[in-house]
Each structure stands twice: as structure tokens, then as C-alpha cells.
C-alpha positions as a Markdown table, in Angstrom:
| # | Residue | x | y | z |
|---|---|---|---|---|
| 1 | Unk | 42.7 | 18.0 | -102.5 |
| 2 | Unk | 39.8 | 16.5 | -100.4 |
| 3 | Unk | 40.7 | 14.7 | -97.5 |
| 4 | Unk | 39.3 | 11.8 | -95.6 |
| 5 | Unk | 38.6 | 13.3 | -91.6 |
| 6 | Unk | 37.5 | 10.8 | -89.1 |
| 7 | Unk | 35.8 | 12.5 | -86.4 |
| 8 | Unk | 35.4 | 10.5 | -83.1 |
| 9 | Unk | 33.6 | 10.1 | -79.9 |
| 10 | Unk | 35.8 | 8.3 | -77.1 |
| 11 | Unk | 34.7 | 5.4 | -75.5 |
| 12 | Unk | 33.1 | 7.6 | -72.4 |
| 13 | Unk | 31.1 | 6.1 | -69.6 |
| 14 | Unk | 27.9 | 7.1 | -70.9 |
| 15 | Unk | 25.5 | 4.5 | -70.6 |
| 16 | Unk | 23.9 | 3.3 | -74.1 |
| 17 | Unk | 20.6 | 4.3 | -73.9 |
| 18 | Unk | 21.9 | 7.9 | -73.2 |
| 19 | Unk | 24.4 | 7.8 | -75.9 |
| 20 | Unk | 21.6 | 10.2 | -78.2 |
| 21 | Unk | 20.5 | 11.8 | -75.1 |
| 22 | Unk | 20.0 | 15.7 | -75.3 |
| 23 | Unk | 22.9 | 16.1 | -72.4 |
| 24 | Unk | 25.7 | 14.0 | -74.4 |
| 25 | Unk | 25.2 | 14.3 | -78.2 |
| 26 | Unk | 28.7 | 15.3 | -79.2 |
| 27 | Unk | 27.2 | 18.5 | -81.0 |
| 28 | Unk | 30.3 | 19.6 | -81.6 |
| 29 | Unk | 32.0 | 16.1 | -83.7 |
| 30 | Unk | 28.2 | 16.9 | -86.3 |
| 31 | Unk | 29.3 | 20.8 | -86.6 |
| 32 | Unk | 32.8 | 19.7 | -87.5 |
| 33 | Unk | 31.2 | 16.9 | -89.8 |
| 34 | Unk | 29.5 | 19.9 | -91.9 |
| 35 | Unk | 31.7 | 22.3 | -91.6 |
| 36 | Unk | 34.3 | 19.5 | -93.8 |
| 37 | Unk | 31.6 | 18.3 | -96.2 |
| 38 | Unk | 31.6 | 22.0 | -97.0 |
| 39 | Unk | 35.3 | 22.6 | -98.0 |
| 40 | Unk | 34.4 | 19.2 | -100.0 |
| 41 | Unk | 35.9 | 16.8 | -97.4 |
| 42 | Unk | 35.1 | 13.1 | -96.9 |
| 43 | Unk | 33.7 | 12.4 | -93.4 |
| 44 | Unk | 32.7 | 10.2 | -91.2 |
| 45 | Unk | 31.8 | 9.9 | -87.4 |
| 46 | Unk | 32.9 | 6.6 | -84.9 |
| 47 | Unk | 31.5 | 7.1 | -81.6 |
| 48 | Unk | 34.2 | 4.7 | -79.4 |
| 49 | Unk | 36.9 | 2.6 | -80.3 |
| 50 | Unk | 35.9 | 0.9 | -83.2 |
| 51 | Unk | 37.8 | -1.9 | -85.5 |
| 52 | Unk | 39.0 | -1.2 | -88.9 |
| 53 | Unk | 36.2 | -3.8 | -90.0 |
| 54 | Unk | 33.3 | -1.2 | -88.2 |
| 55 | Unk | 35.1 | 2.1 | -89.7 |
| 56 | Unk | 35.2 | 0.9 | -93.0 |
| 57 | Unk | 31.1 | -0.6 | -93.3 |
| 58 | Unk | 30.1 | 2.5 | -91.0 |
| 59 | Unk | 28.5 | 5.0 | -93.4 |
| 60 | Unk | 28.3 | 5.4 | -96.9 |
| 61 | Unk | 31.8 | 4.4 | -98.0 |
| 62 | Unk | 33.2 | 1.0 | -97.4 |
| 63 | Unk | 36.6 | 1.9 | -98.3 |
| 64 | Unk | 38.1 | 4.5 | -96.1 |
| 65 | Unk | 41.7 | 5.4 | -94.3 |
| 66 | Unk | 41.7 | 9.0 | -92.6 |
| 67 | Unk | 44.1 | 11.7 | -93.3 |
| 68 | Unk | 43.2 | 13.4 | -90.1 |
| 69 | Unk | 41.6 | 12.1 | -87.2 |
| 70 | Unk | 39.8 | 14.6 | -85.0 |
| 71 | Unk | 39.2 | 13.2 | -81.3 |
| 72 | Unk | 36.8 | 15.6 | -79.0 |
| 73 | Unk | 37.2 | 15.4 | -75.2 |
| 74 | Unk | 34.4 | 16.4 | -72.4 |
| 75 | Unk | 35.2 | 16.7 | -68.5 |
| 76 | Unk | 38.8 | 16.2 | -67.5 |
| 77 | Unk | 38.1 | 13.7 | -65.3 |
| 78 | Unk | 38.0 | 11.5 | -68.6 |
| 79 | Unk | 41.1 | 12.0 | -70.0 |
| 80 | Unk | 42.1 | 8.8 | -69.8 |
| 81 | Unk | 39.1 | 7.8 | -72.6 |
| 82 | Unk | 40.8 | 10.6 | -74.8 |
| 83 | Unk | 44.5 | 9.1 | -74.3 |
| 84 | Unk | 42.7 | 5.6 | -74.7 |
| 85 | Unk | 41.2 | 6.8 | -78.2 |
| 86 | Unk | 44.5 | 8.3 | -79.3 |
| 87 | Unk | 46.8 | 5.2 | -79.0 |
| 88 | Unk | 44.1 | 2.8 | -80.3 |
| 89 | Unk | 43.4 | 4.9 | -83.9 |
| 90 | Unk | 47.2 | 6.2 | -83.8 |
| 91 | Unk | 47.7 | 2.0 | -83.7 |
| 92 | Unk | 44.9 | 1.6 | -86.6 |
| 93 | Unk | 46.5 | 4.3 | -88.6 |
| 94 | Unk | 50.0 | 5.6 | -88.3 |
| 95 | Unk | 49.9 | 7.6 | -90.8 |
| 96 | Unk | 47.0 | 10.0 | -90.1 |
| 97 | Unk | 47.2 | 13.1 | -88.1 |
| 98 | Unk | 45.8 | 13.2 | -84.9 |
| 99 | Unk | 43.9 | 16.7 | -83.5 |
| 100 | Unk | 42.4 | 16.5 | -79.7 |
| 101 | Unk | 39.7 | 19.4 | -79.0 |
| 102 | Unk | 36.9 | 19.7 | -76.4 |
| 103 | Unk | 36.5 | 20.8 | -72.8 |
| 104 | Unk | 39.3 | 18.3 | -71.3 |
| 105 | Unk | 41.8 | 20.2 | -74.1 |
| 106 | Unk | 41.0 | 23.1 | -73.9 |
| 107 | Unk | 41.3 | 23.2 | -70.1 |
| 108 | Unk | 44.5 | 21.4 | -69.7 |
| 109 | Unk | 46.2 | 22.1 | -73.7 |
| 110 | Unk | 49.3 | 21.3 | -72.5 |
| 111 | Unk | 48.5 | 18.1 | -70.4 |
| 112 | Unk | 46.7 | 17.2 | -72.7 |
| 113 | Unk | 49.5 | 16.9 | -75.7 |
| 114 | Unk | 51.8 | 15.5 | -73.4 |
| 115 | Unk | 49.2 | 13.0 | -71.7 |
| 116 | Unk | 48.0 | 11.9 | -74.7 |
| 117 | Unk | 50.4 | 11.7 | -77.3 |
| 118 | Unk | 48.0 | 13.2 | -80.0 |
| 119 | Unk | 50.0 | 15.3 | -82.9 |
| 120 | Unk | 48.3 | 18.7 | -82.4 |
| 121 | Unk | 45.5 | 20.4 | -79.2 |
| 122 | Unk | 42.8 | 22.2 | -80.5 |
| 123 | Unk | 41.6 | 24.8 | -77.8 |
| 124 | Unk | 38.4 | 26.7 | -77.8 |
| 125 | Unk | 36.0 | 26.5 | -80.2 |
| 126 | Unk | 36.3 | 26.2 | -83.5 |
| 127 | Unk | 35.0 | 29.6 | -85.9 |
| 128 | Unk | 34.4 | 28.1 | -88.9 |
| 129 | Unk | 32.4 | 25.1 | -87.8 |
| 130 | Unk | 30.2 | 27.3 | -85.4 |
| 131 | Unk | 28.8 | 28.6 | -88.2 |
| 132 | Unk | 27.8 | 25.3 | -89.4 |
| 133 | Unk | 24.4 | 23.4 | -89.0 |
| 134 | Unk | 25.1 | 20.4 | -86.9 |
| 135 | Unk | 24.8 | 16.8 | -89.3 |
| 136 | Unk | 22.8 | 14.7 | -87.4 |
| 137 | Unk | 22.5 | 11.7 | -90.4 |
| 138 | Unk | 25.7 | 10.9 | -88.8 |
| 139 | Unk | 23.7 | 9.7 | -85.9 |
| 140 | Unk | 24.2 | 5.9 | -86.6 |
| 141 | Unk | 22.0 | 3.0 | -84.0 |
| 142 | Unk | 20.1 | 5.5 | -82.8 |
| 143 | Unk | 17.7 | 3.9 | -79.3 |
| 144 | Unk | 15.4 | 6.6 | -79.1 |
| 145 | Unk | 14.3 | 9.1 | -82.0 |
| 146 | Unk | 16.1 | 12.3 | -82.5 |
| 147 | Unk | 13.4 | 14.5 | -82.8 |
| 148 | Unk | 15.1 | 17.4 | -81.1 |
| 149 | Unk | 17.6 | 19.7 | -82.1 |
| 150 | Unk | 20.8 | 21.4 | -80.3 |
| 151 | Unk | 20.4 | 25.5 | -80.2 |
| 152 | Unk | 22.8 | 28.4 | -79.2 |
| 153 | Unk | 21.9 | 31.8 | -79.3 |
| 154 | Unk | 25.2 | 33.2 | -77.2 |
| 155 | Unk | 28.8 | 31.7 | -76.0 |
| 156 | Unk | 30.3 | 32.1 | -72.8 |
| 157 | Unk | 28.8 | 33.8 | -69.8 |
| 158 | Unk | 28.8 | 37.1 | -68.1 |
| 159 | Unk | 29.8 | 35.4 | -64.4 |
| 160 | Unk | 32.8 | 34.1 | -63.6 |
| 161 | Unk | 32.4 | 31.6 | -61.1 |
| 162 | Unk | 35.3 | 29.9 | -59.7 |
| 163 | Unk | 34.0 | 26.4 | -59.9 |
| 164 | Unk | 33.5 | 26.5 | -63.5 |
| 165 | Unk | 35.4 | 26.4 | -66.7 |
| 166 | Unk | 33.2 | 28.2 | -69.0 |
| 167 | Unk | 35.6 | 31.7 | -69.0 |
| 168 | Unk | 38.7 | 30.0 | -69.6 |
| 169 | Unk | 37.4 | 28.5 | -73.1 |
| 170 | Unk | 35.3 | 31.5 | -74.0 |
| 171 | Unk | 36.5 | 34.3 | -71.9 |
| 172 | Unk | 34.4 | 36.7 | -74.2 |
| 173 | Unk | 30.7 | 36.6 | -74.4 |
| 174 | Unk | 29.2 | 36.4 | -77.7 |
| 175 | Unk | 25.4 | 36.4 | -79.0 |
| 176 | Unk | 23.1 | 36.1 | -81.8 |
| 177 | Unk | 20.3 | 37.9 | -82.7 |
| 178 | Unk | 17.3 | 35.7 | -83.4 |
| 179 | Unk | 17.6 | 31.7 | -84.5 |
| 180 | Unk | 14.2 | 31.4 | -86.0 |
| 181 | Unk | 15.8 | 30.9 | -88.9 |
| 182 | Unk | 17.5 | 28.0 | -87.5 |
| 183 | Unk | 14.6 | 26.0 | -85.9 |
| 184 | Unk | 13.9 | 22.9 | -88.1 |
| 185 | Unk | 12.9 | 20.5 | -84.8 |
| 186 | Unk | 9.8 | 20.6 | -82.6 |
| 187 | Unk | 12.1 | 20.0 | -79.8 |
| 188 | Unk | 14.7 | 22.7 | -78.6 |
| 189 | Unk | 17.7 | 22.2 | -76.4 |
| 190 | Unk | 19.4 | 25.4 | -75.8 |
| 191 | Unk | 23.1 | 24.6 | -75.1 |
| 192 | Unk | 23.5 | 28.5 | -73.9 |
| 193 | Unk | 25.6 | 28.6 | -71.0 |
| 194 | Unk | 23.9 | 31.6 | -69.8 |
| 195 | Unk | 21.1 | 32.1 | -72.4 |
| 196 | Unk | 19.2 | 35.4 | -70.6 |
| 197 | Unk | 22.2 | 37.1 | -70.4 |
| 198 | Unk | 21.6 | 37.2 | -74.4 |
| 199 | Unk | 21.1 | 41.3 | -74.3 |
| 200 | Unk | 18.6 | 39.7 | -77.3 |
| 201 | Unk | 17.2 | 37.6 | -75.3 |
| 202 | Unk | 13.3 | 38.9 | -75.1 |
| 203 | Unk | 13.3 | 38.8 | -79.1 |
| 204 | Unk | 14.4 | 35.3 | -79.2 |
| 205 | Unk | 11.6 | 34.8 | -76.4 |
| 206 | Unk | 9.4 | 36.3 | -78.7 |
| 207 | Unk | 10.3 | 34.2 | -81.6 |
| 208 | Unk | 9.8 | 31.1 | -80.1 |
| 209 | Unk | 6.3 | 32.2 | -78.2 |
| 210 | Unk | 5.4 | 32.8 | -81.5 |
| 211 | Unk | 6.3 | 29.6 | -83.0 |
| 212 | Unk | 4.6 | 28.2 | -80.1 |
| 213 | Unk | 1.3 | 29.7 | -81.3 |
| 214 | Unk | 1.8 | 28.0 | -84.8 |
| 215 | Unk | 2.6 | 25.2 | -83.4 |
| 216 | Unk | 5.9 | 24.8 | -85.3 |
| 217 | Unk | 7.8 | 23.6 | -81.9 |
| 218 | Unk | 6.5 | 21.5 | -78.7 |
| 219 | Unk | 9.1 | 22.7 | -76.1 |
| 220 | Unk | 11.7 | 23.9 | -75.3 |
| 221 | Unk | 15.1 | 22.9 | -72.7 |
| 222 | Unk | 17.4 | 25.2 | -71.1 |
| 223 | Unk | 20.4 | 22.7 | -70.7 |
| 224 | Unk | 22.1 | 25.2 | -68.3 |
| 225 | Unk | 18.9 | 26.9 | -66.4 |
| 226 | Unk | 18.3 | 30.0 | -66.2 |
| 227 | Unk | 20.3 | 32.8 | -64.9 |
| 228 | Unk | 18.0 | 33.9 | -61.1 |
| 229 | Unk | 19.6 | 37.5 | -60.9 |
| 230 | Unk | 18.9 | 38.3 | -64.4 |
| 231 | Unk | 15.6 | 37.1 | -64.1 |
| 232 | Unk | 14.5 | 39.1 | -60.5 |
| 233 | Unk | 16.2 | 42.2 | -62.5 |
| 234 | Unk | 13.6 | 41.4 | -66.1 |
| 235 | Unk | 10.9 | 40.0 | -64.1 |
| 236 | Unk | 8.8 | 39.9 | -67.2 |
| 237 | Unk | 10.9 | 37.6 | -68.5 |
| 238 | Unk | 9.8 | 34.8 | -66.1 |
| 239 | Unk | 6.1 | 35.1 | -68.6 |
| 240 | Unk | 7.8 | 35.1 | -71.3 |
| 241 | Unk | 9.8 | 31.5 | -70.6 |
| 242 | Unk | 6.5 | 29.7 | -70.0 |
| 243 | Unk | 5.1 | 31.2 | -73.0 |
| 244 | Unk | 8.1 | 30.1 | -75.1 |
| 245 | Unk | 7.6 | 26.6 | -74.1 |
| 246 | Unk | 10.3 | 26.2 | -71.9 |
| 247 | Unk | 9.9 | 23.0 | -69.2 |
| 248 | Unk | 11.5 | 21.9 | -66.2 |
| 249 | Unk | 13.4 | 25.5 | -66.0 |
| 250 | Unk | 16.3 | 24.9 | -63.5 |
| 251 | Unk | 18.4 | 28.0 | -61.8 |
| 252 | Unk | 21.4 | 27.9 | -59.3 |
| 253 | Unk | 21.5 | 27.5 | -55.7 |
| 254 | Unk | 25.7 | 28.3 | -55.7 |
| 255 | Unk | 26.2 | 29.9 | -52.4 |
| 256 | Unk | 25.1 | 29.4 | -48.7 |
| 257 | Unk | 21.9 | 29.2 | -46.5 |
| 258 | Unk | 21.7 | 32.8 | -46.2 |
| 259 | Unk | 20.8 | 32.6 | -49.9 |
| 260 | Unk | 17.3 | 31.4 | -49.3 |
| 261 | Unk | 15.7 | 34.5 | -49.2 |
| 262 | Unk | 17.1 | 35.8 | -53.0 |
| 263 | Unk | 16.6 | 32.2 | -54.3 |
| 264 | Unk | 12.9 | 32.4 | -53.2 |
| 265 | Unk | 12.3 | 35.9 | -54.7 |
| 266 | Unk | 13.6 | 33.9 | -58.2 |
| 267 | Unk | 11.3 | 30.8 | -57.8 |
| 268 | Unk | 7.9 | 32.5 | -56.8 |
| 269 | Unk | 8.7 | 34.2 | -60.4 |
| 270 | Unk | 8.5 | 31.3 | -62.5 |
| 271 | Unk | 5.6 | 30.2 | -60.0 |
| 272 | Unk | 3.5 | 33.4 | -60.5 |
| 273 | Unk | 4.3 | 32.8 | -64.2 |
| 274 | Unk | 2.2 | 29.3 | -64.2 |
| 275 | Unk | 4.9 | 26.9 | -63.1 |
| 276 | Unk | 4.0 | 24.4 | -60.4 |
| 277 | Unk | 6.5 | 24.4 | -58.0 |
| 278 | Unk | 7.7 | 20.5 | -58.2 |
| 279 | Unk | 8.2 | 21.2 | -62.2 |
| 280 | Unk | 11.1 | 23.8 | -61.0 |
| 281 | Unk | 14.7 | 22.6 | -60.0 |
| 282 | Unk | 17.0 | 24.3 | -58.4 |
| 283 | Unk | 20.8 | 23.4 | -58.7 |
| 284 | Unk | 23.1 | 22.4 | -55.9 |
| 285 | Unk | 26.7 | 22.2 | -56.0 |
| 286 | Unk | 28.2 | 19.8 | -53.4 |
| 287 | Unk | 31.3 | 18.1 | -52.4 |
| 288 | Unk | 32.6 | 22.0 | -52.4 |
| 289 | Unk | 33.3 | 25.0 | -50.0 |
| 290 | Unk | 30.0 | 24.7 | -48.8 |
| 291 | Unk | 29.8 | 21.7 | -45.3 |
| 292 | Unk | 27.1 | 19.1 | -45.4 |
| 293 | Unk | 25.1 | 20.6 | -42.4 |
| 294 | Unk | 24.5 | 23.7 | -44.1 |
| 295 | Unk | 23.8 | 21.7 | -47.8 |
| 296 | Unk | 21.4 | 19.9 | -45.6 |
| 297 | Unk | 19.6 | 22.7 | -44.7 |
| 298 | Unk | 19.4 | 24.0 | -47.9 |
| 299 | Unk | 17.7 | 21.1 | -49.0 |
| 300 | Unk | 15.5 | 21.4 | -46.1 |
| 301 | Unk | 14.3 | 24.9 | -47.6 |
| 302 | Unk | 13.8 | 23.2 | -51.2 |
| 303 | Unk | 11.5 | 20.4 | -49.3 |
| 304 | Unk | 9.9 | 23.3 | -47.7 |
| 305 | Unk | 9.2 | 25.0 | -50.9 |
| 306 | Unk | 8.4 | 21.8 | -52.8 |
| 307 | Unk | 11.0 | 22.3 | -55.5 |
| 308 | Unk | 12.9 | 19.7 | -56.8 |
| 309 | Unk | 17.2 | 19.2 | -56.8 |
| 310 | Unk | 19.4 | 19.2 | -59.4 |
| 311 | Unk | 22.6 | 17.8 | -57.3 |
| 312 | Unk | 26.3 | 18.4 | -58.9 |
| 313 | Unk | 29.1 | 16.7 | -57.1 |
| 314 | Unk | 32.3 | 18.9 | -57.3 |
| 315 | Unk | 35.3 | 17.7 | -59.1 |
| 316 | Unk | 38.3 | 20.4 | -59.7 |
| 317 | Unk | 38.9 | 21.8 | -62.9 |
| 318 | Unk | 42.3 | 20.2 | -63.3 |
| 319 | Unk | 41.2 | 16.4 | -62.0 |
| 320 | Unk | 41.9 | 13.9 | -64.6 |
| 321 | Unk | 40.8 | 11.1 | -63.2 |
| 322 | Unk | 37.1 | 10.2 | -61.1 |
| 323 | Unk | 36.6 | 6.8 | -59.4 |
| 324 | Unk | 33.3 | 7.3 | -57.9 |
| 325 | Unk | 31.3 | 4.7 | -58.0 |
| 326 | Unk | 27.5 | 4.7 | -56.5 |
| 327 | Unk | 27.1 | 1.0 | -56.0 |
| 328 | Unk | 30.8 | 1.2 | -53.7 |
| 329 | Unk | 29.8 | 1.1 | -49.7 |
| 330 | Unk | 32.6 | 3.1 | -49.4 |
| 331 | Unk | 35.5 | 4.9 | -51.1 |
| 332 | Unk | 38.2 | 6.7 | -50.8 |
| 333 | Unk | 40.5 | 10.2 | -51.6 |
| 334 | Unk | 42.7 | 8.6 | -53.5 |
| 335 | Unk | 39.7 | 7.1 | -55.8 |
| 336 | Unk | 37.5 | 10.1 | -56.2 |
| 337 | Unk | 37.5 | 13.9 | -55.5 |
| 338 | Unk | 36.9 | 14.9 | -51.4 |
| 339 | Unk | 36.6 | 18.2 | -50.6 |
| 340 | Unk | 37.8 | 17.5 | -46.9 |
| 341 | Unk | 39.3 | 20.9 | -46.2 |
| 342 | Unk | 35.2 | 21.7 | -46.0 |
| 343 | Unk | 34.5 | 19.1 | -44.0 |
| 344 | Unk | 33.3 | 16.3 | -46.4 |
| 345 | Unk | 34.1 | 12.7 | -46.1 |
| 346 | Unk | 32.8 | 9.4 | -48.4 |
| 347 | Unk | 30.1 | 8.9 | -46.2 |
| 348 | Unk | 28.8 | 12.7 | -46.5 |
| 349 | Unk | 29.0 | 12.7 | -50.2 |
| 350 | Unk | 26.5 | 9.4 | -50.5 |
| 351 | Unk | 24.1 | 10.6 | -47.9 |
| 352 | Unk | 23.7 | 13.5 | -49.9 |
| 353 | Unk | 23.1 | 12.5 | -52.7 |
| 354 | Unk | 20.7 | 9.5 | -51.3 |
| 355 | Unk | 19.0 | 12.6 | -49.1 |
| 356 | Unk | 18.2 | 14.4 | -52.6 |
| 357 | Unk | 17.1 | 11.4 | -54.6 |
| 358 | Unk | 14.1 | 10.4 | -51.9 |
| 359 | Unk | 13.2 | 14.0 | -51.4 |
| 360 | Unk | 12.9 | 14.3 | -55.0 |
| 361 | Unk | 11.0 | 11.2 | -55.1 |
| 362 | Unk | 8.4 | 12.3 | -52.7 |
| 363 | Unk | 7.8 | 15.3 | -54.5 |
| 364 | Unk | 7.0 | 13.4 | -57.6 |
| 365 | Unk | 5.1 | 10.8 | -56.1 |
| 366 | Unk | 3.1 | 13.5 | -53.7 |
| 367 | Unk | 4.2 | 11.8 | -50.5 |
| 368 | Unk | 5.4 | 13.4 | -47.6 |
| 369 | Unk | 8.3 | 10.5 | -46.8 |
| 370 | Unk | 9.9 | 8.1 | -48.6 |
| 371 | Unk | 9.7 | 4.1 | -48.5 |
| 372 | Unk | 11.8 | 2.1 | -51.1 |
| 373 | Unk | 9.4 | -0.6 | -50.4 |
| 374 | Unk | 6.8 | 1.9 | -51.7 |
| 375 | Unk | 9.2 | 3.1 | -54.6 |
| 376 | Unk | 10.5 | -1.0 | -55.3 |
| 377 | Unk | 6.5 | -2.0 | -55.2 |
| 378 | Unk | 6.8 | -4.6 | -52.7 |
| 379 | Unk | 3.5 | -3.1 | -51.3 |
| 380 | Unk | 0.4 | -3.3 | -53.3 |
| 381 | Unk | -1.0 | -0.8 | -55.6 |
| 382 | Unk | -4.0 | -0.3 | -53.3 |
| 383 | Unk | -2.1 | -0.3 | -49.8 |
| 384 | Unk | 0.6 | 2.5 | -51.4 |
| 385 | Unk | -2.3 | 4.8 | -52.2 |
| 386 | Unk | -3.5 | 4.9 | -48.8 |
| 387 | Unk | -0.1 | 4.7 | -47.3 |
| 388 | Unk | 0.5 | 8.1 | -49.7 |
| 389 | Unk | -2.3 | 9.8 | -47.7 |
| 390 | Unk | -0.9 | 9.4 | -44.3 |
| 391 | Unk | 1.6 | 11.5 | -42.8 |
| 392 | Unk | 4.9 | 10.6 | -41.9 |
| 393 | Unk | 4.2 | 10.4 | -38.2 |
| 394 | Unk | 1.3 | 7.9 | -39.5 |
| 395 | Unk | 3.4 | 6.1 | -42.0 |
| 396 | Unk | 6.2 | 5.3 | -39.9 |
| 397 | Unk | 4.0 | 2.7 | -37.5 |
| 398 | Unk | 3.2 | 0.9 | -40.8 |
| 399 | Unk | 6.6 | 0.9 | -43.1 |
| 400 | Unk | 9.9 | 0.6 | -41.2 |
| 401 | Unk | 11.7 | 2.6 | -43.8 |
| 402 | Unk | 9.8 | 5.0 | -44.0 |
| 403 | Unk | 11.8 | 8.0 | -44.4 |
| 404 | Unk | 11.1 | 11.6 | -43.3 |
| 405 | Unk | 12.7 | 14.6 | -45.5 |
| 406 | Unk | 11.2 | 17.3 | -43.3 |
| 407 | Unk | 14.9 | 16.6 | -41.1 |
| 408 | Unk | 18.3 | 16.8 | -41.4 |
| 409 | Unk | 20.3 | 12.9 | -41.9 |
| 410 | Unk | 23.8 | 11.9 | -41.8 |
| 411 | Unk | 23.1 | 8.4 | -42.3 |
């Protein structure tokens, strides 16, 4: 018998213009969504918690009460949207099965059951629906076009990095072949978690330079980055990724200072392959094992290289909850994560992340400080060109906040 599935989005903190973004489509919810309407199922997708009055004009079908409500989960510092979720559709419909899957379950199965009172944890990722091709038409109120479409070529990864949770939901690494097939967008986003450790990976490169050439695709996003060691041992590769298309490639910064020199190495790869150096990011992990001075002088090296950041605060695998909030002077333990035993504190964390932010904003803008009456446009148009062309020693006479990212700040 065919049976009515509700699939549902919780009511995350994702702002609502990035609700289609490429970072938070719930990918997994539209796999599902075919995966059902292949077995003959009825299905339909709510993204938050919606009234019996929305469920029921959402869609095709007006009339509609779900056998089996499927609720995904992301980081597990959300759990509390997932338990929210639960109680309001378990309150709409008492009768209908409830199933929670995603990161959050899959991390914590068993807190999640008893946390959230759902009927039944899904963990890992689910065979059958992998298989399936992902139905966007469910994508309902839609602020920006979806013109691009989610790709995976592998699951899991080959490192096993203690900060991340990718090996304990797919502890085994598994990879297609090619996915030309596949491509029906102009627009990739490649949702690999290590896509070049694909041992197929210069075939798909080659498949995609060649739909470049036709024109068939625009570009192409690795959500993830790229993996630096693999690429310094397949230098070729680095070619290969500009060829395909690829823009803004990202890799990871993990360790210390005495890094810099391997991190380089990787960067003056994708340079020498036509990159310009402020299109590359390079990832940073902070809030971890890792103290602010030497952070700081990591970011010191990425000024001095003109490459942009891709900041990460660290929250542990098992935290369920995340207060942080950027508009807060000040916070503290008990509201957000604090890696303390490393030395950080509240105060760190935002100076940090502020630190990155203006760096990153001169290297857009080509300035060699920052000014947030410059960034704001309280100065005119023609006074902040010439201002652009001084130096910070210059600049600092004229703007009082002007800021120099060539130095170390704790405030």
C-alpha cells in the first residue's frame, strides 16, 4: 500500500535568504523525496514548523495526513530544532511514525532517541535513496533561482581528523566513477567530503573540462575544498581544477605555524595553475588546540601571501547546544563553546573572527588597511579611492580607524 511520508526540514537558524543557498539545501530530505515516489509513495517536503492549514495547501494535494514523518538533523549543536520539530508534528499527528536521520543522529543515535522522543533514529546514510536523483520541484518560495545542482562523486574521506565527524557516519570511503551522466545544471556543487581523494578523480576532471569546452556547465564549487597533500602529491591536478571550472578553491590550514611552509608549496600550485591569489581560501579552524597568538600569526602569513580566510569556530562533536551570538559584547562558557584549556577566552574568539573579516576585506577591496568608515561609505566615493592608494602609515593621519592587518591584535 502507498503511504503518505512527510519529509521535513526543522526550523534551523538559517537566515531566509540562505534557505536555497548551495551550503544548506537539505539535499538529503529531495533524495529521500525520490527515492519514495519511486516505491509509489505520496510525498511531500515542509521546511520548519508548519500548521496543518500550510501542510495540507503545500504541494499538489490539499488533502494529506502522513503515515511516516521523516525529520533530518544537521550539527548537534541544533538538536534542540530537531526535538522542537518532533513534539510539534508528533502534536499535529499522533498517529504517524516519526524517523530522525542526519548528522546530529547519526552522531549522537542514542541521545538523540532519548532527547527527542522520535519513534525510531536513522544513522548513516540511507542506500537506497543515494541512488536517487535529488527532487528539487519540491523547492517551494524559492528567493533566488536554483540554477545549480548538488553532486557527489565519493563518501567519506581518507583522513581521520579528530575534529571532524565525517568517519564516524561513513567510516568507509566510497567513490564513483564518472557523473557526466548526472550533470543536468550549469552550476556544480560538489558535496565530496574529500573529492581528490576519488582514486577517479582526474577522469571526472576530464569530464567536466570537457563539458567546459561545450559549454554545457559555467562552474563548478568544491563545498569541502580541496585536499593540499593530495594535490602537492598530483600536482597536475592543480591544471586540471581550473580547467574544470572550479572557483574560489579552498584547502585546510588544520595544524600550526610551522605548517606555512607545506601550505605554501599547495597554494603557489593553484597560483601557477592561473588562480590569482585573493580568489584562493584557505581554511582555519579556531576556538581549538591551536592559542590565538599563534592563529594570529597564521593569519599574518595568509595577509602576507594575499589569500583569503575561511574561519571555522570549533564546537565539539557531542555539543548540543551553541549560544553564540555575534551582536553580544560579551558571552560566556556556559552560553557557547570555549576552548579554555588552549587558552581562549570570549574576547579572543570575537577578535578573531573581527581580525579575519577586515583582512579579508582589504584583500577584496585592494587596500592595505581597513576603515569601516571606508567599508560603511561614510567617506565619499572619490576621497576612498585616493585613500585606497595610500599606505597604512599614510592612511592612519587621515582615518582614525584605520586598521593595519600587517600586525598581530588582541583588541
Amino acid at each position: 500500500m502507498a503511504l503518505k511520508i512527510l519529509l521535513v526540514e526543522p526550523e534551523f537558524p538559517i537566515p531566509p535568504k540562505s534557505k536555497n543557498h548551495r551550503n544548506f539545501l537539505p539535499i538529503g530530505l529531495l533524495k529521500l523525496a525520490s527515492y519514495y515516489r519511486e516505491l509509489g509513495d505520496s510525498v511531500k517536503l515542509i521546511r520548519g514548523n508548519k500548521t496543518e492549514k500550510e501542510i495540507r495547501r503545500s504541494g499538489n494535494e490539499r488533502w494529506w495526513i502522513p503515515d511516516k514523518i521523516m525529520i533530518t538533523s544537521l550539527f548537534t549543536y541544533w538538536a534542540g530544532y530537531v526535538r522542537d520539530s518532533v513534539a510539534h508534528y508528533r502534536k499535529l499527528y499522533p498517529d504517524a511514525r516519526i524517523i530522525v536521520g542526519g548528522v546530529y543522529a547519526s552522531l549522537m543515535p542514542d541521545h538523540c532517541k532519548k532527547y527527542t522522543k522520535c519513534d525510531e533514529v536513522f544513522v548513516g546514510v540511507h542506500k537506497g535513496a543515494e541512488k536517487s536523483f535529488p527532487a528539487y520541484d519540491l523547492i517551494e518560495n524559492n528567493p533566488h533561482p536554483l540554477d545549480y545542482q548538488i553532486v557527489r562523486t565519493s563518501r567519506g574521506c581518507i583522513r581521520n581528523c579528530e575534529f571532524c565527524g565525517v568517519k564516524k557516519i561513513e567510516s568507509r570511503f566510497k567513490a564513483n566513477a564518472n557523473i557526466k551522466t548526472e550533470i543536468i545544471h550549469r552550476k556544480l556543487v560538489f558535496y565530496d567530503d574529500n573529492l581528490l581523494a576519488n582514486p577517479h578523480i582526474q577522469k571526472i576532471l576530464s569530464e567536466l573540462i570537457e563539458l567546459k569546452s561545450k559549454k554545457q556547465i559555467l562552474w563548478c564549487e568544491a563545498q569541502s575544498g580541496f585536499d593540499g597533500k593530495i594535490l602537492k602529491e598530483k600536482p597536475y591536478l592543480a591544471e586540471m581544477i581550473k580547467k574544470a571550472g572550479f572557483h574560489y578553491p579552498r584547502i585546510a590550514w588544520d595544524w600550526g605555524y610551522e605548517q606555512h611552509h607545506e601550505i605554501k608549496e599547495q597554494l603557489d600550485l593553484l597560483i601557477d595553475a592561473g588562480y590569482r591569489s585573493k580568489d584562493l581560501f584557505v581554511f582555519m579552524l579556531y576556538n581549538w588546540d591551536i592559542p590565538f597568538g599563534e592563529m594570529e600569526r597564521k593569519r599574518l602569513k595568509c595577509w602576507e601571501w594575499q589569500v583569503q580566510i575561511a574561519d571555522c569556530r570549533y564546537r565539539p562533536l557531542d555539543k548540543i547546544y551553541d549560544g553564540y551570538d555575534s551582536k553580544k559584547r560579551k558571552q560566556t562558557g556556559r552560553e557557547y563553546h570555549i576552548q579554555k584549556e588552549s587558552g581562549w577566552t570570549d574576547k579572543l574568539i570575537r577578535t578573531f573572527r573581527s581580525n579575519v573579516r577586515k583582512q579579508n576585506i582589504c584583500l577584496r577591496q585592494n587596500t592595505k588597511y581597513y576603515s569601516a568608515d571606508m567599508e560603511r561609505k561614510r567617506i565619499s566615493k572619490d576621497m576612498t579611492n585616493e585613500y585606497k592608494k595610500l599606505s597604512y602609515e599614510e592612511a592612519k593621519g587621515y582615518l582614525k580607524d584605520a586598521w593595519n592587518p600587517a600586525v598581530i591584535h588582541y583588541t
